[in-house]
C-alpha positions as CSV (number, residue, x, y, z in Angstrom):
1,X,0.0,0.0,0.0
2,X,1.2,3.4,-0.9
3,X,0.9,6.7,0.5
4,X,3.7,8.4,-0.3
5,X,3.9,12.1,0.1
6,X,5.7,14.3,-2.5
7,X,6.5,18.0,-2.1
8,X,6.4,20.9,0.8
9,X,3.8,21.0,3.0
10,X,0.1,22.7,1.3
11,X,-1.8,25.7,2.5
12,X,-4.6,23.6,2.1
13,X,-5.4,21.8,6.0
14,X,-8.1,19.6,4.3
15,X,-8.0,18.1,0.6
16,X,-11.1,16.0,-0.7
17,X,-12.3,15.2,3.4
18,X,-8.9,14.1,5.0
19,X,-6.1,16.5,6.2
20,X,-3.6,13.3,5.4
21,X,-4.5,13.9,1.2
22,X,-3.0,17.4,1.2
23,X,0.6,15.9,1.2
24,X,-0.3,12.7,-1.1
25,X,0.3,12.7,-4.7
26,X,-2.5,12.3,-6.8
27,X,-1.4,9.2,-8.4
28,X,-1.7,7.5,-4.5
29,X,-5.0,8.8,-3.6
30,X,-7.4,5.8,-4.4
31,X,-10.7,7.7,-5.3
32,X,-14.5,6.1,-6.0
33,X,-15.4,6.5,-9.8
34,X,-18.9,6.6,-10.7
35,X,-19.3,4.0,-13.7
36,X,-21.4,6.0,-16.4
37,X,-21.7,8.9,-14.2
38,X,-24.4,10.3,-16.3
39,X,-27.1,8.1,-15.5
40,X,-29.1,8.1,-13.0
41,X,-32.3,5.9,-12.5
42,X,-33.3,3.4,-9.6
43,X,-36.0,2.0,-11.6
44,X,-34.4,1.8,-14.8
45,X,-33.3,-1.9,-15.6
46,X,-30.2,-0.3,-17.3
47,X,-28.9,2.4,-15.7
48,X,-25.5,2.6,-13.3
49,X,-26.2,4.8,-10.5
50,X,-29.1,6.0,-8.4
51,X,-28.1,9.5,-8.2
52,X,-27.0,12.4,-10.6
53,X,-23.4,13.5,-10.5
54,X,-24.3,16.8,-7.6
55,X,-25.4,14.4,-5.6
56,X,-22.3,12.0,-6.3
57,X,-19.6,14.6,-5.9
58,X,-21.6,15.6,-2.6
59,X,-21.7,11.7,-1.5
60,X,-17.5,11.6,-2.0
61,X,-17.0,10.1,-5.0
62,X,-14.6,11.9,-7.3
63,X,-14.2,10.4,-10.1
64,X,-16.8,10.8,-13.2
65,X,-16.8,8.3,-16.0
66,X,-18.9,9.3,-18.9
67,X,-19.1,8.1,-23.3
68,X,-19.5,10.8,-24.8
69,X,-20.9,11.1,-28.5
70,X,-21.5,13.7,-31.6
71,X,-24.8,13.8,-32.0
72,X,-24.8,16.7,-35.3
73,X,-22.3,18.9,-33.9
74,X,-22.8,18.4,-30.6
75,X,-21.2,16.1,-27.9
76,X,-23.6,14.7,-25.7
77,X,-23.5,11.5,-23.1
78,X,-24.9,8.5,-25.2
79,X,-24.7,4.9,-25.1
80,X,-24.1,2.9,-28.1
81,X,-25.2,5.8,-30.6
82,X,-27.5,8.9,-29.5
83,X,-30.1,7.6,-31.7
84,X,-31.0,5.0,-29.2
85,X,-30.8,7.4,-26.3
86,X,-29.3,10.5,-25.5
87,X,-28.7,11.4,-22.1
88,X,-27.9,15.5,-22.4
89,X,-25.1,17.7,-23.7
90,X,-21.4,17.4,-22.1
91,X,-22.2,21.2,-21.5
92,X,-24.9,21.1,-19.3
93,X,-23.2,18.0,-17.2
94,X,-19.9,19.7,-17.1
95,X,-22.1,23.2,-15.7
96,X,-22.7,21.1,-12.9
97,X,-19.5,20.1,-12.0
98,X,-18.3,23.3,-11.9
99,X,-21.1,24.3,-9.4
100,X,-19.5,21.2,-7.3
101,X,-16.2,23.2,-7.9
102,X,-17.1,26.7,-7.1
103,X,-18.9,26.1,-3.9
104,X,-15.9,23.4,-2.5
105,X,-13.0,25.3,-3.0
106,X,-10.7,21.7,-1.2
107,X,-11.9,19.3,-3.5
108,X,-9.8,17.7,-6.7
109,X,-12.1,16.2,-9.1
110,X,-11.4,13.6,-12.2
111,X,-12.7,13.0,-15.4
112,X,-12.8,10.1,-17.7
113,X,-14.1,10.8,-21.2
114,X,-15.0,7.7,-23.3
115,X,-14.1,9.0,-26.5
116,X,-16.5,7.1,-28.7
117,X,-16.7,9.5,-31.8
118,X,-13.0,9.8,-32.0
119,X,-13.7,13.7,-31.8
120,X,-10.5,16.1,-32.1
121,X,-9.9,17.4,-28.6
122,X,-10.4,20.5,-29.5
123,X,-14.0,19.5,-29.7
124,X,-13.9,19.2,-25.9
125,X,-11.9,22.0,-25.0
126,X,-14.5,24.6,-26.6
127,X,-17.1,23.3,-24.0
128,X,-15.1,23.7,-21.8
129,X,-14.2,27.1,-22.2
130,X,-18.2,28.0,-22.6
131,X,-18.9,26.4,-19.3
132,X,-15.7,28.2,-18.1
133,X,-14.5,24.8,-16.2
134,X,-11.3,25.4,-18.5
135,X,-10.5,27.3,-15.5
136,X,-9.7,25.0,-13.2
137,X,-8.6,22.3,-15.6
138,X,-4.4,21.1,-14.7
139,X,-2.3,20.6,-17.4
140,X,0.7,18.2,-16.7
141,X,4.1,19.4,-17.7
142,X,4.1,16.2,-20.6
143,X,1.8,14.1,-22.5
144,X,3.0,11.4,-20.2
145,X,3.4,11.5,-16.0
146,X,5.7,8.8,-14.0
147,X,3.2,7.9,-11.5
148,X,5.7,9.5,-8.6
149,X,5.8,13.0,-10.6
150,X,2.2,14.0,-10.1
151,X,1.6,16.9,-7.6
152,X,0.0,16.5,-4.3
153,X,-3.7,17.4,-3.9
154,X,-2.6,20.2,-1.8
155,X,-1.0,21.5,-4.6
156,X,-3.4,21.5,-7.0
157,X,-5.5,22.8,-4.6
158,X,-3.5,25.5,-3.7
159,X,-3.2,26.3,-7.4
160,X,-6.7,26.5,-8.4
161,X,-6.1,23.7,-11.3
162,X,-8.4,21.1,-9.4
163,X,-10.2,18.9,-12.6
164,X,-8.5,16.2,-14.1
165,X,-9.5,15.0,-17.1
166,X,-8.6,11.8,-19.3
167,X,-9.6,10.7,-22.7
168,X,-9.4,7.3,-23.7
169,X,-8.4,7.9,-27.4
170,X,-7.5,11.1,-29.9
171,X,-5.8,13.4,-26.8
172,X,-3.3,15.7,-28.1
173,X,-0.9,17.5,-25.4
174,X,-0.2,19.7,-28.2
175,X,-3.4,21.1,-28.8
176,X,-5.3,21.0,-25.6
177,X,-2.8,20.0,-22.6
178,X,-5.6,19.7,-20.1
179,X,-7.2,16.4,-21.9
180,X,-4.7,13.9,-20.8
181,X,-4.1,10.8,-22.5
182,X,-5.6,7.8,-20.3
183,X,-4.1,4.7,-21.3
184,X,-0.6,6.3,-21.7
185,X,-0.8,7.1,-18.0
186,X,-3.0,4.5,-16.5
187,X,-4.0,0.7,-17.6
188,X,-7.6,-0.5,-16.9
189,X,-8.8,-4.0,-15.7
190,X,-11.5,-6.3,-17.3
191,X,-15.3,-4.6,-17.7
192,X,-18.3,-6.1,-18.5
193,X,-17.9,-8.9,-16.1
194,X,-20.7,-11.4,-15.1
195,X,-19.1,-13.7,-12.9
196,X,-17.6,-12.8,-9.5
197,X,-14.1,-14.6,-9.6
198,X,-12.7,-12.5,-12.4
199,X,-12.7,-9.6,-10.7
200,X,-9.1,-10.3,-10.3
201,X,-6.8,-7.3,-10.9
202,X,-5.2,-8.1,-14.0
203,X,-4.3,-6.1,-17.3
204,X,-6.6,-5.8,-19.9
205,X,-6.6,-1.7,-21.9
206,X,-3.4,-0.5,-21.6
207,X,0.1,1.1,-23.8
208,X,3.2,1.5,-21.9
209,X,4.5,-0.1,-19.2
210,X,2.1,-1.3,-17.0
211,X,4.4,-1.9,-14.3
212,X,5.2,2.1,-14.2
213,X,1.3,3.5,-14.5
214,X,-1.7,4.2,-12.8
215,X,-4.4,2.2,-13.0
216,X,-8.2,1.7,-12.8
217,X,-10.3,-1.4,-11.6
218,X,-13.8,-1.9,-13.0
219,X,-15.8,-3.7,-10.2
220,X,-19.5,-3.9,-11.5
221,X,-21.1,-7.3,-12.2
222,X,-23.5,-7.8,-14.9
223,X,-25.8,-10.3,-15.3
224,X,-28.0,-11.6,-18.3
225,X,-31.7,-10.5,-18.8
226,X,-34.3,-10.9,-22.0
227,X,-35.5,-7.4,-22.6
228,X,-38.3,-6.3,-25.2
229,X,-37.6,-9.9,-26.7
230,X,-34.1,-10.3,-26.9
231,X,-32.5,-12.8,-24.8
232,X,-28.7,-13.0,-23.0
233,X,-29.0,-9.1,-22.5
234,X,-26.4,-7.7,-20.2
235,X,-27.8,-5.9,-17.4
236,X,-26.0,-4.5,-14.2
237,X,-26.4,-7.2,-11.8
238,X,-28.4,-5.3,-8.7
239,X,-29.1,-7.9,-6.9
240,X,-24.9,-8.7,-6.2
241,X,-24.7,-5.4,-4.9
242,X,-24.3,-6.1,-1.2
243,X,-21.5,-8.5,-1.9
244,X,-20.1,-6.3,-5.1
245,X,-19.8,-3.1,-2.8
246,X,-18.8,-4.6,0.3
247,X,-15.4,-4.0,2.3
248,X,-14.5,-7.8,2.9
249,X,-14.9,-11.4,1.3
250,X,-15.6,-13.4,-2.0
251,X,-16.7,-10.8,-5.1
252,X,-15.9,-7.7,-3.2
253,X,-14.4,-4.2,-3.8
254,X,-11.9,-4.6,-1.0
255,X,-11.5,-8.1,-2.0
256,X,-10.0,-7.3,-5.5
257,X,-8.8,-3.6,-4.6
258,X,-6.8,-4.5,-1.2
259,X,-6.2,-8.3,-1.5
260,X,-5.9,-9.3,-5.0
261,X,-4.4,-5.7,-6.5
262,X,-2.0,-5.4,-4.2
263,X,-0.6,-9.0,-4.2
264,X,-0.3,-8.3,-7.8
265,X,1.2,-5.1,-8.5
266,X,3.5,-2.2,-6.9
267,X,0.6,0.3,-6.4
268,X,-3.1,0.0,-4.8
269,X,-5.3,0.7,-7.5
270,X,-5.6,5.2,-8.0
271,X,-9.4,4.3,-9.5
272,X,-12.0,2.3,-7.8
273,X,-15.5,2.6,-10.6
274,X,-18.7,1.1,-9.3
275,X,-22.2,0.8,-10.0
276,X,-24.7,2.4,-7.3
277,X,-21.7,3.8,-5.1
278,X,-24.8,4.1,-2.8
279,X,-25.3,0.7,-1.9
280,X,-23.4,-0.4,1.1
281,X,-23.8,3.1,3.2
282,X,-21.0,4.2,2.1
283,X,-18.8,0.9,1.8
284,X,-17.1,1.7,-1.3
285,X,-15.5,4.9,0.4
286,X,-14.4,2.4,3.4
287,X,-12.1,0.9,1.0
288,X,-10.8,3.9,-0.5
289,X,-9.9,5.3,2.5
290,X,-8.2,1.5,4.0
291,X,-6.0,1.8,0.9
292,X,-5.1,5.5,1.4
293,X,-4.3,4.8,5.2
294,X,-6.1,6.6,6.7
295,X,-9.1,6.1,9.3
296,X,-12.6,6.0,7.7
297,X,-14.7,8.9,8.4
298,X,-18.2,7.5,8.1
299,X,-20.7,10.5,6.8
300,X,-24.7,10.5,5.9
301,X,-24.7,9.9,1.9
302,X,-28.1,9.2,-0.2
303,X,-30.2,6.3,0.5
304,X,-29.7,3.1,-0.9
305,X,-32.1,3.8,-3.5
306,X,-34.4,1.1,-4.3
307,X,-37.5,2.9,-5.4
308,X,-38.4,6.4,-6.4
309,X,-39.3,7.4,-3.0
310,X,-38.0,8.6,-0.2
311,X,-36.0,5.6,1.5
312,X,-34.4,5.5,5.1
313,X,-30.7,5.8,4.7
314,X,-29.1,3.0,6.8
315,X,-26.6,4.1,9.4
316,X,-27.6,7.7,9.7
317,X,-31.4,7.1,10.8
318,X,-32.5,9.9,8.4
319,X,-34.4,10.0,5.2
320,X,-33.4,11.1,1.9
321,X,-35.4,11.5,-1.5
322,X,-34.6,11.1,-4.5
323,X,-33.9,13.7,-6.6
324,X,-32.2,12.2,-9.2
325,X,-29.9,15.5,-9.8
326,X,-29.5,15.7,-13.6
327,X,-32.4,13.2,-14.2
328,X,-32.2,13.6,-17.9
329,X,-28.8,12.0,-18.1
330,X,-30.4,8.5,-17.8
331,X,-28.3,6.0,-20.3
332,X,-29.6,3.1,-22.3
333,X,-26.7,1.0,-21.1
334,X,-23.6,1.3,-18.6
335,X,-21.5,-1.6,-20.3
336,X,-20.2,-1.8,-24.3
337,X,-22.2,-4.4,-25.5
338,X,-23.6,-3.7,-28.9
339,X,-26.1,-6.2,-28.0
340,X,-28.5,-3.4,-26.7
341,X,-28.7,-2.2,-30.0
342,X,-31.1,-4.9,-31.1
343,X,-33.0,-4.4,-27.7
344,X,-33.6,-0.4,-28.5
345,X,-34.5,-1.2,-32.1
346,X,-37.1,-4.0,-31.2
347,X,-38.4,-1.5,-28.7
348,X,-38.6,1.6,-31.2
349,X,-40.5,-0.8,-33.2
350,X,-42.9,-2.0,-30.4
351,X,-43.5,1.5,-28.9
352,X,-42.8,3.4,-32.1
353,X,-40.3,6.4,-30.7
354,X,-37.1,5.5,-29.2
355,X,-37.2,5.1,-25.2
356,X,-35.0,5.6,-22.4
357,X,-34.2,2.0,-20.8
């Protein structure tokens, strides 16, 4: 387990919840991701989260994954294609981020943009620079960062340069220094996974050397469902939840992320993305914070959200309703199965207009 520190002390006393961060380096702060941070349903079959992104940057977790698309000249967060569903423009998600940013001036926030449109980056920085989040974008001194050379939270902090974002594909330090080339600086595990006992650590997307990156686990569970007709459709697996979120045993996020990672490899995992952060009252944080050494600070986040009501949220004894901040951003599909184009067409066809699923 790393926590190395790098650098003089921060002005900053308290970077994202925990004095200890302000003298890490960004590259050993493990941080929650949000899988398909743009959805947000608990009744839809398909979606990936209960809760808009203000409400998950306000629950702790700070990183935001999100596919973005060009739907005629405009990127917006689609699944698949933006025919099938689209889920609102990177502008109007991005204008809420920078809300989160404004009014928590001791936060350091991520983002991962799925590329799936192969748009120039310059694309991305012009909506950025009309939602004037540009602002607070950090730009690295080279395309690619040796994990040990990134700043300290307290540093970026102190700095004002408190987003980070990475692109999966088409980044071009050149152009737009801010977009940061992902798999050049971090390698991903496995996705789409349906069966607990390969969530086990190991390579899969990556270019470099693995042994010298960052690197991201993704520990969601899918399982198969027949929707509008089609069979063996890939659904997030809700039911698995308890055991996919929980700190300890078989199947679990501290399982894979504080057992099997670190058995493996020189570095605890810098990315933790879930499904339903919500579920486990807070659980997924637990682990974060185990592998960042430091002691757990258990806070009130949004009910485990099973219906559209209001639910008791366990642990705190208090109530919470569902908002659903940024409602409209409700996907088709979290994974990357083209399957689900067949489901959305059989659909259009049985409902005649496309549909949200």
């Amino acid at each position: 387990m790393l926590v190395a520190s790098a650098g003089s002390a921060a002005a900053a006393t308290v970077c994202n919840g925990y004095s200890e961060y302000c003298s890490m380096i960004y590259s050993n702060v493990t941080v929650v991701g949000a899988h398909n941070s743009y959805t947000a349903s608990n009744t839809n079959l398909a979606a990936n989260q209960d809760y808009g992104v203000t409400q998950q940057l306000t629950d702790g977790v700070r990183l935001l994954q999100n596919q973005v698309h060009n739907s005629n000249g405009v990127l917006e967060l689609c699944h698949t294609s933006c025919l099938l569903y689209d889920g609102g423009s990177l502008s109007n998600y991005l204008t809420k981020v920078k809300a989160f940013l404004d009014a928590n001036p001791n936060e350091v926030v991520t983002l991962l943009l799925v590329n799936s449109d192969d748009q120039p980056p310059s694309s991305f920085a012009s909506v950025y620079q009309s939602v004037g989040i540009d602002t607070y974008a950090w730009s690295p001194p080279a395309a690619t960062i040796d994990p040990t050379a990134w700043p300290t939270l307290g540093s970026l902090i102190d700095s004002g340069k408190r987003l980070v974002t990475f692109m999966d594909n088409s980044a071009d330090f050149t152009s737009v220094p801010y977009i940061i080339d992902e798999f050049s600086n971090m390698w991903e595990g496995h996705f789409d996974i349906e069966d607990a006992t390969f969530f086990n650590c190991t390579v899969d997307r990556h270019n470099g050397d693995t042994t010298n990156q960052m690197y991201l686990i993704n520990h969601y569970l899918y399982t198969q469902s027949t929707l509008f007709g089609v069979g063996d459709t890939p659904v997030p697996n809700k039911a698995a939840l308890p055991v996919t979120n929980a700190i300890s045993g078989a199947g679990s996020l501290g399982e894979e992320a504080g057992t099997t990672c670190l058995a493996l490899h020189p570095r605890a995992p810098t990315f933790l993305l879930v499904d339903f952060y919500d579920w486990g009252s807070g659980s997924v944080f637990q682990v974060a914070a185990g592998l960042n050494g430091v002691q757990y600070v258990a806070k009130s986040i949004a009910a485990q959200n099973g219906t559209d009501s209001t639910s008791s949220s366990s642990g705190s004894g208090s109530t919470t309703t569902s908002t659903k901040n940024g409602a409209e951003n409700v996907s088709v599909m979290g994974g990357r199965s083209s399957v689900w184009t067949a489901v959305v067409a059989v659909a259009c066809v049985a409902l005649g207009s496309f549909v949200a699923m």
